[in-house]
Structures are given as structure tokens and as C-alpha cells.
C-alpha positions as semicolon CSV with decimal commas, in nm:
position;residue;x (nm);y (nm);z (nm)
1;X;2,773;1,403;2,270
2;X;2,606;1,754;2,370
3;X;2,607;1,959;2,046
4;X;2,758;2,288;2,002
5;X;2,430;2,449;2,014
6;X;2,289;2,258;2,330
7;X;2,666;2,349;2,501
8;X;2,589;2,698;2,426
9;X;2,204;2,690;2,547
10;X;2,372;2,597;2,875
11;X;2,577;2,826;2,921
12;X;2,515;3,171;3,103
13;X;2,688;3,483;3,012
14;X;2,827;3,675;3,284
15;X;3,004;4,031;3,155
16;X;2,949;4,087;2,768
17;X;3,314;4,026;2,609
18;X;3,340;3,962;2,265
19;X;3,657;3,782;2,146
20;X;3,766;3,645;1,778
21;X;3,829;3,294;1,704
22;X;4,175;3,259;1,846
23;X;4,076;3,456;2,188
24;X;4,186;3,802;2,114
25;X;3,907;4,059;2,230
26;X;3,705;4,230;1,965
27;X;3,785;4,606;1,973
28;X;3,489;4,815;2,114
29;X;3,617;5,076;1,826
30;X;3,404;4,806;1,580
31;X;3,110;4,873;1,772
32;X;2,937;5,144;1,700
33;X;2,570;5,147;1,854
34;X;2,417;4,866;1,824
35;X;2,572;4,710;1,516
36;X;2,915;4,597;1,414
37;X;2,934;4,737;1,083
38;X;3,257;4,539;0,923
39;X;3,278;4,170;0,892
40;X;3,460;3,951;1,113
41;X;3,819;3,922;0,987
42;X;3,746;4,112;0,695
43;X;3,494;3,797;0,556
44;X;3,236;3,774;0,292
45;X;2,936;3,571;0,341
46;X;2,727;3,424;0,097
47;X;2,312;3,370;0,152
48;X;2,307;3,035;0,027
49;X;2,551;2,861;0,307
50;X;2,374;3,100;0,572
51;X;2,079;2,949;0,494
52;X;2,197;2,626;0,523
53;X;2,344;2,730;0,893
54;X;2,004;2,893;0,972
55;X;1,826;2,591;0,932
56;X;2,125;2,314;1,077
57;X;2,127;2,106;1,375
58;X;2,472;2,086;1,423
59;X;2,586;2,438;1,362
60;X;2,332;2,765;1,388
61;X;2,025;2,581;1,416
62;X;1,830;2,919;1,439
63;X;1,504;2,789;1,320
64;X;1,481;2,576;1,721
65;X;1,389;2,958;1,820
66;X;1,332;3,187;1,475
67;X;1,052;3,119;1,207
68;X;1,125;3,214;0,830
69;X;0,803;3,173;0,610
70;X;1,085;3,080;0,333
71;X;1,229;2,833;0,511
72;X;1,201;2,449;0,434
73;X;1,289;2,362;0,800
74;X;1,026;2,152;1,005
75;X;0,904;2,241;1,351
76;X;1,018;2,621;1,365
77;X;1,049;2,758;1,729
78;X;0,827;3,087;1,821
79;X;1,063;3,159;2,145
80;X;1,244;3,450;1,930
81;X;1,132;3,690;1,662
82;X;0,979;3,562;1,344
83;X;1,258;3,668;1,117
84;X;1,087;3,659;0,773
85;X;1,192;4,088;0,715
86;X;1,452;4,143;0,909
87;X;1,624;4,244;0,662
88;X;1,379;4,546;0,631
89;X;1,452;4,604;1,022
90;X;1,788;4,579;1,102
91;X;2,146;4,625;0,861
92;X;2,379;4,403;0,814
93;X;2,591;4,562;1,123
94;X;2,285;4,471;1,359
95;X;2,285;4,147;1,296
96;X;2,629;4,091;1,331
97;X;2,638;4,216;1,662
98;X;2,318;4,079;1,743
99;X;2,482;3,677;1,615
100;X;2,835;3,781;1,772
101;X;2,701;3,849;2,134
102;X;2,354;3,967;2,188
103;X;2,451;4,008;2,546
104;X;2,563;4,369;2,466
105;X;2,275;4,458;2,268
106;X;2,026;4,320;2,544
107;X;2,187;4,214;2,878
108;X;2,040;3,908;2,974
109;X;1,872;3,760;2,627
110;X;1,860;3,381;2,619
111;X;1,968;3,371;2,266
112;X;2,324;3,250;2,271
113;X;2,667;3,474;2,187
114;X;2,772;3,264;1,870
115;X;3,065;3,390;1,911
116;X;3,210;3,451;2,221
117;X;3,430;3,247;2,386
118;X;3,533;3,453;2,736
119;X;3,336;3,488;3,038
120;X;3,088;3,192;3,004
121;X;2,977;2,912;3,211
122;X;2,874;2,523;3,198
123;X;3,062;2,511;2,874
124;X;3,130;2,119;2,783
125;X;3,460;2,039;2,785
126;X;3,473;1,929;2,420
127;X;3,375;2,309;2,315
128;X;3,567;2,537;2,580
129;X;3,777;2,797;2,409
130;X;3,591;2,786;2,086
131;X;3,310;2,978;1,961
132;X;2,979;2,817;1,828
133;X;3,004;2,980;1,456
134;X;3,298;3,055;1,311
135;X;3,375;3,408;1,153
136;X;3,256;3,259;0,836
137;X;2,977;3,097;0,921
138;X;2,876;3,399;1,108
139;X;2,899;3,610;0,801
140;X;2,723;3,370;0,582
141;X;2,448;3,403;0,842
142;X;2,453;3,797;0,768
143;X;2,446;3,801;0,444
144;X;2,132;3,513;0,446
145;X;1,924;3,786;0,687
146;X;1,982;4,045;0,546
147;X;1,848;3,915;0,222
148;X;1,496;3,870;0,416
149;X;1,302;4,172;0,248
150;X;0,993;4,256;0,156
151;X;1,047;4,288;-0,213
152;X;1,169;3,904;-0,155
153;X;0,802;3,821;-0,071
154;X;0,631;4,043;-0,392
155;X;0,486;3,889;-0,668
């Protein structure tokens, strides 16, 4: 059974189109920029769960392409940005939009829409129609990166 991570690896984005959990399009009035400055449905995340998703096989599994210094996870991938301060670089807004769907941030990035659900391709048939990370789990993810300082790594 492909995992919802490897289903999303293979699939290629054609036009960027961001849609909630049930299929309803995200309204470009969120976006603002580059960042998506309210949660998803209105959710609160909490660090300790996103870390959990940043690091799991069978749900975010960021750590096959992100380093984090912090990060207890073996065999960290170097294909994307270490991410030990980006909480320093980007808001919270940024990196929603940047885990919702990349694609409108930077047209072409391999780093999957987590979730999108419109206007992809190759997806298995077990996972059509629903996106990777749920608005929660999304959310959780936010609050865990943001939390990536530098005053996280003083003494």
C-alpha cells in the first residue's frame, strides 16, 4: 500500500488550486502575499503533535526532505531547506501557505501541496479526493515551525 506521502510525491500539480477538506476552494481573499495569515477552519495547532507529524512516516514525514538540528529523526533528507530557524524567517502565515500548496508560492517546487486536493495527477486511488494533512494536522505543523527560533537554540 503506497503511503499518503509517496501518493503525493507522485503526483504533479498542474494549475495551483487550493481547496479545504471537503473540496470547497480556498478563497484567494485568505491569501494575502505569500502567506495565509488565518488558520484553516479557524484551528489551533499545538507544537508538540506538529512535531510528531514533522518527523512521521505515515503522515508529514518532512524530515525525508527538511533537517531540524532538534529533531530525534534518523536519516534527515538535505533535498529542501534545513529548517532549524524558520521560525526567524518566515510567520506563521508563510508557512501555512507554503504546507497548504507551495505551488502558488513557487510554481513548479517538488515539495508536495499537503493540502490540495484539485487539479493533480497519478493520485492512488485509495487517496483521490483527500488531502495529505488534514486542517489540523496542518496547523499543528505551523505552530511546531514557527517555534524554530533562535532564542530556542541559546544557552
Amino acid at each position: 500500500m503506497i503511503s499518503r506521502l509517496l501518493a503525493a510525491f507522485i503526483c504533479v500539480a498542474a494549475m495551483p488550486a487550493c481547496t479545504d477538506a471537503r473540496g470547497s476552494l480556498i478563497s484567494d481573499a485568505m491569501i494575502v502575499g505569500d502567506a495565509m495569515r488565518e488558520p484553516i477552519l479557524g484551528k489551533q495547532g499545538r507544537a508538540d503533535i506538529g512535531a510528531q507529524i514533522f518527523e512521521a512516516r505515515e503522515s508529514g514525514h518532512c524530515v525525508l526532505c527538511h533537517q531540524v538540528s532538534s529533531s530525534t529523526a534518523l536519516f534527515q533528507g538535505n533535498l529542501g531547506p534545513n529548517l532549524d530557524l524558520v521560525g526567524d524567517r518566515l510567520s506563521a502565515g508563510q508557512l501555512r501557505l507554503r504546507l497548504v500548496d507551495y505551488q502558488r508560492v513557487r510554481p513548479g517546487t517538488v515539495m508536495p501541496s499537503y493540502y490540495r486536493i484539485k487539479d493533480l495527477y497519478q493520485v492512488g486511488t485509495d487517496f483521490g479526493g483527500q488531502p495529505i494533512l488534514t486542517a489540523q494536522e496542518i496547523e499543528d505543523l505551523v505552530a511546531y515551525l514557527t517555534q524554530l527560533r533562535e532564542t530556542q537554540h541559546a544557552p
